[in-house]
C-alpha positions as CSV (number, residue, x, y, z in Angstrom):
1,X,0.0,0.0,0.0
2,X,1.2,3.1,-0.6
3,X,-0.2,7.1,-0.6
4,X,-2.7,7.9,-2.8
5,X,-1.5,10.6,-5.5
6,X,-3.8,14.0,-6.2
7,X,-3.7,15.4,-9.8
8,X,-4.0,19.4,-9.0
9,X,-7.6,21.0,-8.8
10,X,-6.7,22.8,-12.0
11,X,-6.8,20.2,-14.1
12,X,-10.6,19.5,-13.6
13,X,-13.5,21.5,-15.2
14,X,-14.7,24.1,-13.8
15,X,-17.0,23.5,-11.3
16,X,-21.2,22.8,-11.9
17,X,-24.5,20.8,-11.3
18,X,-24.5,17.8,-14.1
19,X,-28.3,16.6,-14.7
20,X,-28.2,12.7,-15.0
21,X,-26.9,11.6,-17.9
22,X,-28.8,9.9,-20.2
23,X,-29.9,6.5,-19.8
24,X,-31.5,3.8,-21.8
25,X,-32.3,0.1,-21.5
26,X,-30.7,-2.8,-23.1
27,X,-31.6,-6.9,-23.4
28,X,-29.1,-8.9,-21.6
29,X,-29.7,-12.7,-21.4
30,X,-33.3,-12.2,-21.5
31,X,-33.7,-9.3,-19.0
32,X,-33.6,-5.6,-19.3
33,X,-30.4,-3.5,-17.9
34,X,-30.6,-0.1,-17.4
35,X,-27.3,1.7,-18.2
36,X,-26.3,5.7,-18.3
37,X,-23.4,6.9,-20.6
38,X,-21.0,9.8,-19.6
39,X,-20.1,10.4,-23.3
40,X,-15.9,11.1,-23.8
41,X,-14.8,15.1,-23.8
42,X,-11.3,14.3,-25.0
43,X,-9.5,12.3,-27.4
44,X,-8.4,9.1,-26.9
45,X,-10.7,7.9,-23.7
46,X,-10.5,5.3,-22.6
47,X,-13.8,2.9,-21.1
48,X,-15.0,3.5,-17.3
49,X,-17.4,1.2,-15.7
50,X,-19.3,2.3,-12.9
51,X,-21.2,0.2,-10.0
52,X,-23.3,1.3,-7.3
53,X,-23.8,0.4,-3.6
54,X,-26.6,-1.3,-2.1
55,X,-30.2,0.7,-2.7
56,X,-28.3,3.0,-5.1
57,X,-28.5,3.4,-8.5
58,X,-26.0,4.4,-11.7
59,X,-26.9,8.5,-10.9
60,X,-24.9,8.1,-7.8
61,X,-21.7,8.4,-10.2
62,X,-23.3,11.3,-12.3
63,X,-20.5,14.2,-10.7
64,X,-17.2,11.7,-10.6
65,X,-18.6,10.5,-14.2
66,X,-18.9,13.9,-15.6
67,X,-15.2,14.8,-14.1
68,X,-13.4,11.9,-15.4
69,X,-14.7,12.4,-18.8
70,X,-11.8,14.1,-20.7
71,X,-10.2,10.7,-19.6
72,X,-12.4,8.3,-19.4
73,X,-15.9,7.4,-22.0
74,X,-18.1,6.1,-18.7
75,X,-21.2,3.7,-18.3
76,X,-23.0,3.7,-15.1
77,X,-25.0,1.0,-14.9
78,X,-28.3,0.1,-12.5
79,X,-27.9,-3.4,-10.9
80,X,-30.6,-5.9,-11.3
81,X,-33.5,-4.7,-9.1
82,X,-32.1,-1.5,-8.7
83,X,-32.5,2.0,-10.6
84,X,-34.2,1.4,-13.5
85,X,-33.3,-2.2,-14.3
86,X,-35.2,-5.2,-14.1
87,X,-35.2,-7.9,-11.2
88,X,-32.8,-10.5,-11.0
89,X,-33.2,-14.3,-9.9
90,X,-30.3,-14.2,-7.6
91,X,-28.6,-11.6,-5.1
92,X,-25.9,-12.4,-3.9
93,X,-22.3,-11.0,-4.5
94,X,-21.1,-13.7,-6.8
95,X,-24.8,-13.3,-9.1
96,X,-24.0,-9.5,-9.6
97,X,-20.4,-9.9,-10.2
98,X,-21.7,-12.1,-13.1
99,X,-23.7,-9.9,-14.0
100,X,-20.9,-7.0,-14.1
101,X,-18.7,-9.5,-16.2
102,X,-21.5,-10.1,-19.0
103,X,-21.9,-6.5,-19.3
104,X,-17.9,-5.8,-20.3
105,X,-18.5,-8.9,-22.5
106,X,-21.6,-7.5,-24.1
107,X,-20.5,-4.0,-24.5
108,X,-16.9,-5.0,-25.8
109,X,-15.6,-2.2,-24.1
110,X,-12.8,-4.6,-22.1
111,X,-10.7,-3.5,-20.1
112,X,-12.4,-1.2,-18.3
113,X,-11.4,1.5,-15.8
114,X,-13.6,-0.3,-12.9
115,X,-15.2,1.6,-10.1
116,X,-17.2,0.3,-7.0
117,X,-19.1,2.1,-4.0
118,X,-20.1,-0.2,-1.3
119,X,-22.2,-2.9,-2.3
120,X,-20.8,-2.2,-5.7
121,X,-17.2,-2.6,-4.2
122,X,-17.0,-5.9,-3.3
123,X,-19.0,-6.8,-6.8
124,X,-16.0,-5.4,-8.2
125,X,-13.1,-6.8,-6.4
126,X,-14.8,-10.0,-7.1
127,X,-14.7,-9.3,-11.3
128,X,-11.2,-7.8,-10.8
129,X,-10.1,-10.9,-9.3
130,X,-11.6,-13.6,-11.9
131,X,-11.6,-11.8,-14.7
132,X,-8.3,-9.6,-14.2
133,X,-8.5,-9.5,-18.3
134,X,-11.5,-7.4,-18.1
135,X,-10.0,-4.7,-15.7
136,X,-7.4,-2.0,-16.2
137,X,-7.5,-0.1,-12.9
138,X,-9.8,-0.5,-10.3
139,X,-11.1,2.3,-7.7
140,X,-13.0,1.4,-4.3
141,X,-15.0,3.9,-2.7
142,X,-16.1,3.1,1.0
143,X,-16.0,-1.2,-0.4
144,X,-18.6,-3.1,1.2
145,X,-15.6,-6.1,2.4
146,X,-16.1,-8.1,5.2
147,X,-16.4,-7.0,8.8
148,X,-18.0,-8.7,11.8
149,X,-18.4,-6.0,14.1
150,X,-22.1,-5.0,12.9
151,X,-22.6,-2.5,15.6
152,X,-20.0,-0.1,13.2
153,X,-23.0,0.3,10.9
154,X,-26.5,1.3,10.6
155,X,-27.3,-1.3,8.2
156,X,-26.6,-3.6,11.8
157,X,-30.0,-2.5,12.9
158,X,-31.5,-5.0,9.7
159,X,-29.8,-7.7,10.5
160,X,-33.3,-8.9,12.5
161,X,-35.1,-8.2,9.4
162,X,-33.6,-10.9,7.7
163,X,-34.4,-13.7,10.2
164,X,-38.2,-12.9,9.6
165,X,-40.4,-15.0,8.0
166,X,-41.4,-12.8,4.8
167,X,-39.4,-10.2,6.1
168,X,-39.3,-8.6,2.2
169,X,-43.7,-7.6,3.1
170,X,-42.3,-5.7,6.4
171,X,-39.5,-4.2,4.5
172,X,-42.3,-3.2,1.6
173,X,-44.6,-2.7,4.5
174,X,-42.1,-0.2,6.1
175,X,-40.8,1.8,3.0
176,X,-44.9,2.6,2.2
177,X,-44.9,4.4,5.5
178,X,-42.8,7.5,4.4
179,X,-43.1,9.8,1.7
180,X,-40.0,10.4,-0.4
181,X,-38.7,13.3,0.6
182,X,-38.7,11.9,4.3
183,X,-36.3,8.8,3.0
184,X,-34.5,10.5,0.8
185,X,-33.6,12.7,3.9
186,X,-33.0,9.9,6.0
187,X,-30.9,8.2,2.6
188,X,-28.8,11.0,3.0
189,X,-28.3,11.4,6.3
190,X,-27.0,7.8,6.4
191,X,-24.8,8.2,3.7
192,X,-23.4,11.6,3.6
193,X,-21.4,13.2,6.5
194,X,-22.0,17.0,5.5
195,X,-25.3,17.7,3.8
196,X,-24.5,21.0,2.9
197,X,-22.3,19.5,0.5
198,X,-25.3,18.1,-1.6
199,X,-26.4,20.7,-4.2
200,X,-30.6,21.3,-4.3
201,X,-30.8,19.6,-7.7
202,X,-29.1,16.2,-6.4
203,X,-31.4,16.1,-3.3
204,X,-34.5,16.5,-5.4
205,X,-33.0,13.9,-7.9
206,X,-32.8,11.8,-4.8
207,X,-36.6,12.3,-4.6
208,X,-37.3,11.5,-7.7
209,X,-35.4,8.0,-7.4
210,X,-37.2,7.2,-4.4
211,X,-40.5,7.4,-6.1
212,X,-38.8,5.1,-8.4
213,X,-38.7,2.6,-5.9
214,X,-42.2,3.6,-4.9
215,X,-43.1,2.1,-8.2
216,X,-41.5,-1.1,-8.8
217,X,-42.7,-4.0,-6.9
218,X,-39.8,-5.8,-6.2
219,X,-38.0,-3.1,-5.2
220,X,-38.1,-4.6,-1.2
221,X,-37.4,-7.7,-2.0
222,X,-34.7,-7.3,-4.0
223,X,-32.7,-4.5,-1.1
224,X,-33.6,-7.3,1.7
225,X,-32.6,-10.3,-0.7
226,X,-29.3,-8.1,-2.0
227,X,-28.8,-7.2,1.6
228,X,-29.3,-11.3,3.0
229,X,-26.4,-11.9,0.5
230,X,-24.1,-9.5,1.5
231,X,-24.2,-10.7,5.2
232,X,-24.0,-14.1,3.7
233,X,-20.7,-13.3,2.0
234,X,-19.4,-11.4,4.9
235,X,-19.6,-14.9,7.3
236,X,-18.5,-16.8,4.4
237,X,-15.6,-14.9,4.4
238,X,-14.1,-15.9,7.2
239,X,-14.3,-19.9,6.3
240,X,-12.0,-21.7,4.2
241,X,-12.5,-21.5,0.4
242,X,-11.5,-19.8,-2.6
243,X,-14.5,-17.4,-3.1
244,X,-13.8,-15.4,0.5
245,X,-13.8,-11.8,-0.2
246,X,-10.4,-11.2,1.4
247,X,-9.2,-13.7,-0.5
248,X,-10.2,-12.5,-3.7
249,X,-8.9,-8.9,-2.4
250,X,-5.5,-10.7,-2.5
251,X,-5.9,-12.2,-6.0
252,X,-6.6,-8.5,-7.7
253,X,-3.7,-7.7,-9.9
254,X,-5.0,-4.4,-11.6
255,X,-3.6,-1.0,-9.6
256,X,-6.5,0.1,-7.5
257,X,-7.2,3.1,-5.2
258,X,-9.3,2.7,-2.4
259,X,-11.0,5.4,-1.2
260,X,-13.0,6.0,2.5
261,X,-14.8,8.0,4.7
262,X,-13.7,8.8,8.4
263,X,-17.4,9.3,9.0
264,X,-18.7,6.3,6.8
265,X,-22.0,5.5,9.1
266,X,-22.6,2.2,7.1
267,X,-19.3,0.5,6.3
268,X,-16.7,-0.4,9.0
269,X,-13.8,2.5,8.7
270,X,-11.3,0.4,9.4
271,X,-12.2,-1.6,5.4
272,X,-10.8,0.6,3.6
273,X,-7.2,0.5,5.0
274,X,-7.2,-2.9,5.2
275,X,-8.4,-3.1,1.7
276,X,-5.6,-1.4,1.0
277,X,-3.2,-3.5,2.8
278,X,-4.5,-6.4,1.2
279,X,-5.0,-5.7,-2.5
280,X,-1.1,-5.7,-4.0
281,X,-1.1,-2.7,-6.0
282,X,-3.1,-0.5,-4.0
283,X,-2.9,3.4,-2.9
284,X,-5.1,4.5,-0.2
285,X,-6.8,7.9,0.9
286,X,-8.8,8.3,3.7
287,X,-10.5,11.1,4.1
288,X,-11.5,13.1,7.0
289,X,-15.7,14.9,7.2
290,X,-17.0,12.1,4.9
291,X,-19.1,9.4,5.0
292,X,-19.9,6.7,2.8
293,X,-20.7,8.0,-0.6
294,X,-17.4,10.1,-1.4
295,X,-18.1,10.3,-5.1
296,X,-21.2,11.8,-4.6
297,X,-19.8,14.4,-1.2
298,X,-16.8,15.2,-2.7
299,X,-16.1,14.1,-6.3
300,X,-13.8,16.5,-6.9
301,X,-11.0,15.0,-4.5
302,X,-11.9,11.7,-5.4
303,X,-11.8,12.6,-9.3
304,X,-8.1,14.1,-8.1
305,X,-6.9,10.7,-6.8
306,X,-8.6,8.4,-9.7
307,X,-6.7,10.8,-12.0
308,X,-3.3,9.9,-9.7
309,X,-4.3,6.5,-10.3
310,X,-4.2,6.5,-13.9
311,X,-1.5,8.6,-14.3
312,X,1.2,6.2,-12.4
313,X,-0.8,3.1,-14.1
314,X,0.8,5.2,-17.2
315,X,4.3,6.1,-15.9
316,X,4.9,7.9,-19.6
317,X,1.9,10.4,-19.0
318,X,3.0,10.7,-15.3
319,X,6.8,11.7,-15.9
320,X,5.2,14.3,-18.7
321,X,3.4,15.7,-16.2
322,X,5.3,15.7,-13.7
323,X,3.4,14.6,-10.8
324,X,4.3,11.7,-8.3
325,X,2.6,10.1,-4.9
326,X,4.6,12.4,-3.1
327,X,2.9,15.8,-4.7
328,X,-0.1,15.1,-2.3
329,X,0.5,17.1,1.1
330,X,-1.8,20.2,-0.5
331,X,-4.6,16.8,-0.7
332,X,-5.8,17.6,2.5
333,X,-7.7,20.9,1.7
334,X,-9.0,20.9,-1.7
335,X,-10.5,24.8,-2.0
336,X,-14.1,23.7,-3.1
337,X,-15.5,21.0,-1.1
338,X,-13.2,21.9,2.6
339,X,-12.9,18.3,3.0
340,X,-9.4,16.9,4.7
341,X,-7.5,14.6,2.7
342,X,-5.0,12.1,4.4
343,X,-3.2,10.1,2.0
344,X,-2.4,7.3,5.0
345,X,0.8,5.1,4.0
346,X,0.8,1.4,4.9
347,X,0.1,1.2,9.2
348,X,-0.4,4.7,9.7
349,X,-2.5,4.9,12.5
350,X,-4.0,1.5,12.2
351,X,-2.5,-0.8,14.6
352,X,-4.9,-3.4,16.3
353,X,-7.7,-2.3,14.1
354,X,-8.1,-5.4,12.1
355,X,-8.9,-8.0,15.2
356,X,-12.0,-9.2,13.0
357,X,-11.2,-9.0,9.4
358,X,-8.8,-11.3,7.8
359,X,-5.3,-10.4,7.0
């Protein structure tokens, strides 16, 4: 592991309020996928894949998306049951990653420039890990990767939910009780450490996606089936066998930035270093007032770091330009979003933190 490198703020566009970009559906194997492209700006992109966490959908990328795309032609795409996209017969970690694969195949856009939030993290260490031909780099924002200590997130609170008999009616039962500018409220509050941060036009697009939800049936099921299979793959973790998360962390071969939150309210804090320590080629930055959605609370510092990223997984553009790991002390206060970057190097500040995830 090694510091994350910032690109400087001026290389970004200026800054402003992308809509969504545009989205449309497509037939794979029989079902329908909802995907959003981030068309190119410069010559010579190259293809970006983007997944989202658990109850999100392919908006949650639209700021990072619309940064990155002087370098990087981007898809966004809505899980199955999620978004805009079908329902799935299986959710588990190992069914989406399939899922993730068959979309690179289908698109023949391979490589890709792979990103994951959350739910969408461990999907994508998983694909990084079999499919390592599919993946040129691949970026981690607040991973969803095993942890056992389930009173470090407010997701811990479910876990009762799943031992219910038809516990997907309560969970419909439940969401029907609030309109959707009370859960996209409480959404947010979950997910973001500084709501000021969030612009008027992404909190009512928030809205809007909740009424989304509102709308499709199998909306509940699928969150409390997705969310049954993450736990799942969190205890299975921590048996023998090749598919453990941890152990597929290990296998990853593409370079890879992992991003977190010092205020993630949902995902362990202590993941992301040790996502960091275990992936090969990693670079980590942890960054202080954030919480679990960095892309969305401050995708200008984490556009910053992907662009570090690809810049040493090009050494010839990086010695161009000039700019190494070590150009990062200014990371710490980037001007527009007052958020405090520390780029941690390998057991900074971690010791005894990792007493129950693998190592």
């Amino acid at each position: 592991m090694k510091r994350a490198a910032l690109w400087p703020e001026h290389s970004l566009p200026a800054h402003h309020v992308p809509p969504p970009w545009p989205g449309r559906h497509v037939r794979l194997d029989g079902t329908l996928v909802h995907v959003r492209d981030t068309p190119a700006t410069g010559p010579g992109a190259e293809p970006a894949l983007y997944v989202h966490g658990l109850g999100g959908s392919a908006q949650n990328w639209t700021d990072l998306a619309g940064l990155l795309a002087d370098r990087l032609d981007g898809q966004a795409i809505d899980l199955p049951g999620f978004g805009r996209s079908e329902p799935g017969p299986r959710y588990t970690i190992p069914a989406f990653a399939e899922r993730v694969i068959r979309w690179i195949e289908h698109s023949d856009r391979g490589p890709v420039h792979l990103f994951g939030n959350s739910l969408g993290g461990a999907i994508s260490v998983r694909v990084a890990a079999l499919r390592p031909d599919l993946v040129r780099t691949l970026t981690l924002v607040s991973p969803a990767l095993p942890f056992l200590d389930f009173r470090r997130s407010l997701q811990g609170r479910m876990l009762p939910l799943l031992a219910i008999p038809r516990g997907e009616r309560l969970a419909a039962w439940r969401l029907a009780q609030f309109s959707p500018e009370v859960t996209a409220q409480q959404v947010m509050e979950a997910c973001v450490a500084d709501l000021t941060r969030i612009s008027e036009q992404r909190r009512q697009e928030a809205i809007d996606e909740i009424r989304v939800r509102y709308e499709a049936a199998h909306y509940a099921a699928a969150y409390v089936r997705t969310f049954r299979g993450l736990v799942g793959s969190f205890l299975r973790s921590y048996l023998p066998g090749e598919g453990a998360l941890w152990r597929q962390a290990a296998a990853v071969r593409a370079p890879t930035l992992v991003v977190g939150g010092r205020q993630d309210r949902l995902v362990d804090v202590r993941v992301a270093p040790q996502a960091a320590r275990v992936i090969p080629d990693s670079r980590l930055l942890m960054l202080d007032g954030v919480g679990h959605v960095a892309q969305l609370e401050v995708p200008r510092t984490v556009a910053r770091a992907v662009l570090g990223l690809l810049a040493e997984a090009e050494p010839e553009q990086a010695a161009g330009a000039g700019v190494s790991s070590g150009d990062a002390p200014g990371a710490g206060r980037p001007e527009r979003e007052n958020a405090q970057a520390t780029a941690l190097a390998a057991g900074t500040g971690e010791s005894g933190t990792e007493r129950d995830m693998a190592g």
